[in-house]
N, C-alpha and C positions, 0 to 999 in steps of 0.2 A: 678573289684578291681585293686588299681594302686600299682603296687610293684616293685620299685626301688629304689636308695643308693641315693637321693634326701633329702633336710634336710629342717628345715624350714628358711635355709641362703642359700641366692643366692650363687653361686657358692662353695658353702659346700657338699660334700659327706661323705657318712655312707663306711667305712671298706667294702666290702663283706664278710658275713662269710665264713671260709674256707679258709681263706686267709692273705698273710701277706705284709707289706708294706716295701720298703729299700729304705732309702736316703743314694745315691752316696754324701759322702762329699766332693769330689773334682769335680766331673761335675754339683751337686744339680741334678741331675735326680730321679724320684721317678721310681722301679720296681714295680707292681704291680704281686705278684705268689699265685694263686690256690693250694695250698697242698692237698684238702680234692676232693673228684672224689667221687661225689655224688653217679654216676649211678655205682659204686662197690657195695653200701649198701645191693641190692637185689640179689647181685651174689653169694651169700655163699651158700655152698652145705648145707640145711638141713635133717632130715628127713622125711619122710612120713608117720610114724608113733608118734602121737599128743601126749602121753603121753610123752616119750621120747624127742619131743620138749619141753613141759612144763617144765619137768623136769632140760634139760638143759636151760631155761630160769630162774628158780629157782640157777642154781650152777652159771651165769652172776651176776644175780643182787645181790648176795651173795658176790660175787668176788667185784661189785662194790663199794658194801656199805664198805667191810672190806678195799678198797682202800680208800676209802675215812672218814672212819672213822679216820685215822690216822691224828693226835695233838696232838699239847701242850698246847692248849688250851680249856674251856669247851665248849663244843656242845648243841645247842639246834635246837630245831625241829617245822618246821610251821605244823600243825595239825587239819585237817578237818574232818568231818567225811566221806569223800571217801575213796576207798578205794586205793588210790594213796599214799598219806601222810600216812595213818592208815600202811601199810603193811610198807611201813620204818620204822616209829616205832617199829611193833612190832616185826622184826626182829631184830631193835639195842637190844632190853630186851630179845626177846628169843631166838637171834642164840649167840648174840655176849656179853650178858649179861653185858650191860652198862643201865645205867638212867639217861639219857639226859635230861634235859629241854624241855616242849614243849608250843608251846604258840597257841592258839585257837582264834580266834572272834566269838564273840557269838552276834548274831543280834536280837532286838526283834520283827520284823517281819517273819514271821511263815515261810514268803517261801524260807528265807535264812537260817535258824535257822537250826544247826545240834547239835544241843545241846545231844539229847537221845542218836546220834550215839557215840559223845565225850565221853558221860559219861559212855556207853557200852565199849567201848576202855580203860578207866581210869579203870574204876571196873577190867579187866581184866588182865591188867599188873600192877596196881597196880604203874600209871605212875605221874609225878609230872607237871599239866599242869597249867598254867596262863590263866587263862580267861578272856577275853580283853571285855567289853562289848560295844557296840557300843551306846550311848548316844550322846542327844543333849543337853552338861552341860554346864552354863553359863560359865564355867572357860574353857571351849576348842576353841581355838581360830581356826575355821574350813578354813578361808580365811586365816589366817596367816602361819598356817601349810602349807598350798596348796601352797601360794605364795614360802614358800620357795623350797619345792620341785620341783617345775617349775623352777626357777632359777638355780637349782643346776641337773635339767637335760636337761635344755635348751632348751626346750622344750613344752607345753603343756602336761599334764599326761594323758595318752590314757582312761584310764576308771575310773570308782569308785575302782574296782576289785583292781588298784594297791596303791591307796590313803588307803583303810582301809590296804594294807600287809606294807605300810608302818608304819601304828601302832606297826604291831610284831616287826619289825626293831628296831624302838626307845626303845619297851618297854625293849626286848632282851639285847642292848646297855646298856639301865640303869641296868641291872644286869651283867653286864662287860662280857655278852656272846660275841665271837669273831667269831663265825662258825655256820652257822644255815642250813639246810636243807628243801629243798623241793620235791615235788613230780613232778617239771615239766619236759614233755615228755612224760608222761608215756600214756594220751591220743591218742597221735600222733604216738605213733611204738605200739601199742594194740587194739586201735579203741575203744574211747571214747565219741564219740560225736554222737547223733540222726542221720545224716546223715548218718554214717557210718552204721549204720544197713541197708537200701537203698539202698547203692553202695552194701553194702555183699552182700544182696540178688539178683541182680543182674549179679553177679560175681558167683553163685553158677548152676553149669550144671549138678548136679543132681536131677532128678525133686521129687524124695522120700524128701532129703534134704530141697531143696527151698518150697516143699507145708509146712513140718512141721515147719523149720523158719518162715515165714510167717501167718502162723496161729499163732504158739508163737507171733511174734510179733504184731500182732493184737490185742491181750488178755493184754501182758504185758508193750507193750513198747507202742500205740496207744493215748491211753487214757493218755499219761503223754507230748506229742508232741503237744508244741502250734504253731508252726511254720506250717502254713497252707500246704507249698509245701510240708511238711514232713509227710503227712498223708495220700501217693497216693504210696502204697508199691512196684508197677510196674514205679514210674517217673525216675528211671535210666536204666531200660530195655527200656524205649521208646525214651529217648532219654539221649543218656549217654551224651553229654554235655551241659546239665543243673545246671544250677546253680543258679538260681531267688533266691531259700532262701538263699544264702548269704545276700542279697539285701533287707533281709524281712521286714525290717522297712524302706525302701523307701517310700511307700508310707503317714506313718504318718511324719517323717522327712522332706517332701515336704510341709506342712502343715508350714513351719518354714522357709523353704532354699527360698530365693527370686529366686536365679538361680540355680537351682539344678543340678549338673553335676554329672551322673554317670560314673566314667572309665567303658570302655570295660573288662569282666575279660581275665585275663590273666592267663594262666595254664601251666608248664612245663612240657617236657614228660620224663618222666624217668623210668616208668616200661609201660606194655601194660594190664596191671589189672589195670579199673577202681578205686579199693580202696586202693590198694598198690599209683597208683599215686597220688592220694589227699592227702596221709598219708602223702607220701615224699613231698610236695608241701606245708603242714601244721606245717612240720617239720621244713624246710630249706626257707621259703619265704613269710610265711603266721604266725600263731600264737605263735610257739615258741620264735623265732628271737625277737618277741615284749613280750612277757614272761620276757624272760630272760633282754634283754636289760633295763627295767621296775625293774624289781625284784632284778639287782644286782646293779642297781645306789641309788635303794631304802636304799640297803645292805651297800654299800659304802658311803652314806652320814651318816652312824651312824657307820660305819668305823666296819664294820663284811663282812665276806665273803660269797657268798653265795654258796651252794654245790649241782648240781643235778643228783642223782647217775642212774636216768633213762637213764641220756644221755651218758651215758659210749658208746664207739666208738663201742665195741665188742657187748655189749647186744644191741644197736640199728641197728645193722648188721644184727646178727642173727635173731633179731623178725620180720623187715622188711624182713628177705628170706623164713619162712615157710609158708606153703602154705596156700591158703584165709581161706578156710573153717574151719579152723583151730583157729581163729581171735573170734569166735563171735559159742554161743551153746545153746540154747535153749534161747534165749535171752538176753544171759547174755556177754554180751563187756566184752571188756578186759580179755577175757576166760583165755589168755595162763599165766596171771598174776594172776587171783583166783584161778586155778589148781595150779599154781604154791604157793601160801600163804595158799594154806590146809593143816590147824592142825598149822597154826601161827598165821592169822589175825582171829578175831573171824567171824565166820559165821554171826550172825547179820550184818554185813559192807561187809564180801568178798560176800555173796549172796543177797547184796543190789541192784535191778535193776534200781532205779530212780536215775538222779543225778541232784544235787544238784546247783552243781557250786559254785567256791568262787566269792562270788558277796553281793551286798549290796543295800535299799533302800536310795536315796537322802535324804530321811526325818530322817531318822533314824542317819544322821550326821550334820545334817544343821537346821534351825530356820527358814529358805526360805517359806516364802508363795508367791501366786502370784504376786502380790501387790508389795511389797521388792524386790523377783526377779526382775520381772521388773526394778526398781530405777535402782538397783543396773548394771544389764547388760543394761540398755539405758546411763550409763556413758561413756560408750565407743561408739561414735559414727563410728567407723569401725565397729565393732559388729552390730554395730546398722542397718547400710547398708546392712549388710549379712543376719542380721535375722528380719521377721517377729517377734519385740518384743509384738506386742499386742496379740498374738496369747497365747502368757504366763500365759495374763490374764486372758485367759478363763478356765485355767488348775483349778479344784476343791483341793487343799492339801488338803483339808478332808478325799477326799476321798485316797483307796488305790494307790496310785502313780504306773502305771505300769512298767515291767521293760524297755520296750523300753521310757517311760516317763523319767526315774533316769538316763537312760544311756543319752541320750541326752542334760539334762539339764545339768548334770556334764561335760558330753565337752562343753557347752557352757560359763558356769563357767569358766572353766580351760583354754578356750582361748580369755575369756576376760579380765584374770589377766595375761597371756602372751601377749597380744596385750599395754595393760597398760603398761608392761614393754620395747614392742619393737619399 
């Protein structure tokens, strides 16, 4: 994986986060200073007793939300049914007793589709949410929207994931919402993602402990991992620096790339726990950093700000310093945030083990058969050079588009209307 402040203009850099820039006006020298010292994050004394962490991760992210609840203007709330998003909400209605706006996408493909959980959430707070549905309508102009978003982030747009949050955006906008809320982070200082159960178990040196994890996760979390490497509950005991399922659609994206270059990954070290490091690496270098930057240009082209009260300085301190086993209980991620939302989020979502992810099918936004794709990315003959287009044509739209299928072809899209432009 290549991760550097590289942009796609020649001699352009990206800020590093953590940091701040000074023009000298009388020599023009730029200062370049570090404020934020990563490897503090895991130094915080916690306790060794997991209730009493929960607990104090509950009075954090309470502290956050009330920080940042503060405006003058109305709030509304991005709304999925994880239990990320779900528990912000249901503490604005039940600690802090506001009713915010929230706005949902509802996909009509089944394996995006969190509609029962939305509506389990809605029933229970009695909440006012917009439901965005994701349609292929003759009056939405899919390349026009896109076009503009590429422009105005300079960019090509990393996934579908942030083209459909850019619908809450506008839709928000057009109800003169200024402040919207999300749940990101909360994967990354809790342990939310397949792997993360892998590295836990791994990480656990008690052998009563790691047989019962393990067996749990064999029952509950097994059967829901399509990610091949992720189905070998000992591949971070045998070899802690693996990492191929990052890479797991390599081998069908070769199928496409004429030269396919993989970077070397690169991985910083900042604690000496395998899962504590990937968290902080996932945190600070890897997928927030592209979250956030995504989500608040998204935010600011419909001119609303965006708020994510996960990432408050104090509660990503704390959660990154208590201890592993502590992370992750009978299979259930994000332990010390379900402990912590007991008797707020409803049980249907806080004891939900599969997730979801905010993610969406190609088809399900676009009109694109094979055939059209095609036309359409052989206009570009830069594109054309890079990719295998006839490979396109063999792709069935009938059938169900997989997701490594929709991710692909949306970057391909997305940087054949930036190449157009550049």
């Amino acid at each position: 994986m290549h991760k550097d402040s590289n942009t796609f203009y020649k001699n352009i850099k990206e800020l590093e986060q953590g940091s701040n820039l000074t023009l000298n006006l009388n020599s023009f020298n730029l200062k370049n200073k570090k404020y934020l010292n990563i490897n503090e994050l895991t130094s915080q004394k916690t306790s060794k007793d997991s209730v009493e962490n929960y607990e104090k991760i509950k009075d954090l992210l309470t502290e956050s939300m009330k920080l940042r609840l503060r405006s003058d203007v109305p709030l509304a709330f991005c709304l999925s049914g994880g239990v990320d998003s779900a528990s912000l909400v249901s503490l604005c209605y039940k600690k802090f007793n506001l009713r915010p706006k929230c706005y949902s996408i509802i996909d009509s493909d089944k394996r995006y589709n969190e509609l029962d959980k939305i509506n389990t959430l809605k029933k229970d707070l009695n909440c006012d949410v917009d439901f965005i549905q994701l349609k292929k309508e003759k009056n939405e102009d899919f390349l026009g929207n896109l076009e503009k978003l590429i422009n105005y982030h300079n960019a090509p747009i990393s996934t579908i994931s942030y083209y459909i949050h850019s619908k809450i955006s506008k839709r928000a906008s057009e109800s003169n919402y200024k402040v919207i809320f999300s749940g990101t982070g909360a994967d990354e200082i809790f342990t939310g993602y397949y792997d993360h159960f892998l590295l836990f178990l791994s990480s656990l040196k008690q052998k009563d402990i790691f047989k019962n994890e393990t067996n749990s996760w064999k029952k509950y979390i097994k059967p829901l991992v399509r990610n091949k490497y992720l189905r070998d509950p000992k591949i971070f005991e045998k070899s802690p620096k693996f990492r191929d399922h990052i890479y797991f659609d390599k081998d069908f994206i070769s199928n496409f790339i004429y030269k396919l270059k993989i970077h070397k990954f690169n991985e910083e070290k900042y604690s000496n726990n395998i899962l504590k490091n990937r968290m902080i690496n996932e945190l600070f270098h890897e997928s927030v950093p592209v979250i956030l930057k995504e989500d608040d240009l998204n935010s600011m082209y419909n001119s609303i700000e965006n708020r994510s009260p996960f990432l408050s300085k104090k509660l990503v301190k704390y959660a990154l310093s208590i201890p592993v086993n502590q992370y992750i209980n009978n299979s259930y991620t994000k332990f010390p945030l379900r402990h912590a939302m007991k008797g707020i989020l409803h049980d249907d979502i806080r004891l939900e083990r599969k997730k979801i992810g905010f993610n969406s099918n190609l088809k399900s936004i676009t009109n694109f058969n094979q055939n059209s794709l095609f036309n359409f990315l052989n206009q570009n003959k830069t594109l054309a050079n890079l990719i295998n287009l006839k490979e396109i044509k063999k792709i069935n739209f009938k059938n169900e588009l997989t997701n490594s299928t929709s991710k692909f072809l949306f970057s391909a899209i997305s940087l054949k209307i930036f190449l157009d432009k550049y």
